[in-house]
C-alpha positions, 0 to 999 in steps of 0.5 A: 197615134199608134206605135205602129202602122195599122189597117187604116193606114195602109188603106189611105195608102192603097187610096193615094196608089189608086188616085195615081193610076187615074188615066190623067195622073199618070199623064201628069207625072209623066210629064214632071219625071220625064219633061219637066225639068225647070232650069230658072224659076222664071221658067217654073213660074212661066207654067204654074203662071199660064192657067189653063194650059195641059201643062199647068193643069198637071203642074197643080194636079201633081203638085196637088197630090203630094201637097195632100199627101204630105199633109195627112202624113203631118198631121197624123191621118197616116202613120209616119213610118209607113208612108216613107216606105210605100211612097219612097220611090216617087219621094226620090224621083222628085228630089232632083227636081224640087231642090233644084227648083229651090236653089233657083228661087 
């Protein structure tokens, strides 16, 4: 891996914001950051339990995405150093909700 990000890098990055501009996406996130807030596992487990629901349809396609995400990060397919930066909002906005649901677990 290099020292520092390159043009490959910032590709990936601009493909993971394009796959977050999809029309669903964006349904899909809203609904994590502004409906989404889990107080009990059981609650959590309700949805990602009901297949085929709008709402566990988005809970795996959110989910998904940052799964994926974080995985080309760990495995070096997107310099370390960049990605914090270019996605460290959304990291932020989502920091309330997985540690809450962890200390619920």
């Amino acid at each position: 891996m290099a020292k520092s990000p390159g043009t490959a890098d910032a590709q990936i990055i601009l493909q993971l914001y394009d796959l977050r501009r999809e029309a669903e996406m964006r349904k899909a996130r809203n609904w994590w950051l502004v409906t989404f807030w889990p107080q009990t596992a059981e609650e959590f487990i309700k949805i990602a339990s009901d297949l085929g629901t709008q709402e566990n349809s988005w809970l795996r396609q959110v989910g998904g995405y940052w799964d994926m995400a974080a995985a080309m990060v760990l495995h070096r397919a997107i310099h370390p150093d960049l990605f914090p930066q270019a996605e460290g909002i959304r990291q932020i906005a989502l920091g309330p909700q997985l540690l809450a649901r962890q200390s619920s677990v």
